[in-house]
VODREN-701388 format. One record per residue (C-alpha): residue number from 1; x, y negated, z negated. Coordinates in steps of 0.1 Angstrom, whole numbers, padded with zeros to 4 digits. Example, Ala and Ser with C-alpha at 12.3 -4.5 7.8 and 13.67 -1.06 7.14 Angstrom:
# VODREN-701388
{resi=1; c1=0123; c2=0045; c3=-0078}
{resi=2; c1=0137; c2=0011; c3=-0071}
END
This chain:
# VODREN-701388
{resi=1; c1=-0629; c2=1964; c3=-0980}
{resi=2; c1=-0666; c2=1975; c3=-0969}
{resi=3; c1=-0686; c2=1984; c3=-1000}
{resi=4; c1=-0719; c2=2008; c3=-0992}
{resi=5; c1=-0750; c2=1991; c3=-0996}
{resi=6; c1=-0767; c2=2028; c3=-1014}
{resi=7; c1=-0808; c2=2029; c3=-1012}
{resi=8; c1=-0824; c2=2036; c3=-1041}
{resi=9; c1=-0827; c2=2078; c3=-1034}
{resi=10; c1=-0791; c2=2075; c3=-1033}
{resi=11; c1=-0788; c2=2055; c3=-1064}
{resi=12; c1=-0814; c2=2083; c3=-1080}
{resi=13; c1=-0790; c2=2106; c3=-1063}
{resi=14; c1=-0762; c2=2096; c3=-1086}
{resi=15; c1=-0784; c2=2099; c3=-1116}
{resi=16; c1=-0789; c2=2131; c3=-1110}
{resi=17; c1=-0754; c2=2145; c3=-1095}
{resi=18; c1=-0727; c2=2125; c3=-1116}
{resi=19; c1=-0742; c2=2100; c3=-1146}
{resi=20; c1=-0765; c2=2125; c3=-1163}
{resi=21; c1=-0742; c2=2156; c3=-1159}
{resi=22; c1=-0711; c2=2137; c3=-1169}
{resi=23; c1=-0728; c2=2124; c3=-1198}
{resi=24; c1=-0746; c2=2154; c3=-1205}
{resi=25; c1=-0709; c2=2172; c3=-1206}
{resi=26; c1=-0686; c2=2146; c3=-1232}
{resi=27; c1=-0717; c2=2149; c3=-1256}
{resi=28; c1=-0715; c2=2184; c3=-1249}
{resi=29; c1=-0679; c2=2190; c3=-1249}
{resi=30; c1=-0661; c2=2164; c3=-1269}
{resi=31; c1=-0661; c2=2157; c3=-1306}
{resi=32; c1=-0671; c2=2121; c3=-1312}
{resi=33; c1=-0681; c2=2104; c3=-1342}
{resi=34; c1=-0714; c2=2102; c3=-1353}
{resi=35; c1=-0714; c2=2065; c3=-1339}
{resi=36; c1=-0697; c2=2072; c3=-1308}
{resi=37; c1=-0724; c2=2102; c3=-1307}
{resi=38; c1=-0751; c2=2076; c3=-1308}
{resi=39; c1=-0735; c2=2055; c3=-1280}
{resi=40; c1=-0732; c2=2084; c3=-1254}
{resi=41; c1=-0773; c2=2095; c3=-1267}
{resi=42; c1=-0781; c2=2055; c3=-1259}
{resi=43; c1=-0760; c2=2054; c3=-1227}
{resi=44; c1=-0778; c2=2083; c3=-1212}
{resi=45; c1=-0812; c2=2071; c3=-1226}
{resi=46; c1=-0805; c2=2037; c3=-1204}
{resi=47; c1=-0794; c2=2058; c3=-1174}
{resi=48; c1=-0829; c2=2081; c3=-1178}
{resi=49; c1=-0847; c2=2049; c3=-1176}
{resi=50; c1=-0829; c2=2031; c3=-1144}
{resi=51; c1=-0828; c2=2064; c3=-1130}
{resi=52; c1=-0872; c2=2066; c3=-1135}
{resi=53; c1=-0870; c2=2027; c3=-1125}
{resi=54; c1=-0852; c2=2033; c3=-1092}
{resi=55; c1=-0879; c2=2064; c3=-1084}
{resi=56; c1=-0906; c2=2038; c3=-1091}
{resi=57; c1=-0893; c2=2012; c3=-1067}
{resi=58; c1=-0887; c2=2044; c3=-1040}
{resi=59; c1=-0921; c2=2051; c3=-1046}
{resi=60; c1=-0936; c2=2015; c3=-1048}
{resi=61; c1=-0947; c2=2020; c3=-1081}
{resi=62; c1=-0953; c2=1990; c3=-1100}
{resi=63; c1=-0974; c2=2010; c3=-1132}
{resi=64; c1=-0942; c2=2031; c3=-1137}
{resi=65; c1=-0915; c2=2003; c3=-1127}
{resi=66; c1=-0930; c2=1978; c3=-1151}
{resi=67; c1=-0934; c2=2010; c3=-1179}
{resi=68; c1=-0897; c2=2015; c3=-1176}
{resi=69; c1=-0883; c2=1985; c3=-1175}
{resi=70; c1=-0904; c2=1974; c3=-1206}
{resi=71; c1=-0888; c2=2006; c3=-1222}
{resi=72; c1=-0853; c2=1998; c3=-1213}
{resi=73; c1=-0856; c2=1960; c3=-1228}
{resi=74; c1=-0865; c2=1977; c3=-1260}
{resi=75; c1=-0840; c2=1997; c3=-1265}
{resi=76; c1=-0813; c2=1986; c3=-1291}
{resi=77; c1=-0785; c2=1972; c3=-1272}
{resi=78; c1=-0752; c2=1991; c3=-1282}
{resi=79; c1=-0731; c2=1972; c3=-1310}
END
């Protein structure tokens, strides 16, 4: 099986087009508990910042790349 080898606009692509929507639609339209609530809000927090660290490495920029992944590693982990 060949597996695609995506670039990183493709991978900020996907961000945009399928992770963010999708989780943008079960927190919209499904009834979760406030904890599960919290875990979709800290899933897409984590996609927002892979998604701004794949645009840095696109753009060669090691300010923002550095800024996010410092803001991802202090996020609370999920439980």
């Amino acid at each position: 099986m060949e597996i695609p080898d995506p670039n990183v606009r493709q991978i900020a692509k996907a961000f945009d087009l399928v992770v963010i929507p999708l989780l943008d639609e079960l927190a919209r339209d499904y009834e979760f508990s406030p904890e599960s609530g919290m875990k979709i809000a800290n899933i897409k927090t984590y996609a927002l910042h892979l998604r701004a660290i794949t645009i840095a490495i696109d753009e060669n920029n090691p300010e923002a790349f550095n800024k996010n992944v410092d803001l991802l590693m202090s996020e609370s982990m999920l439980p």
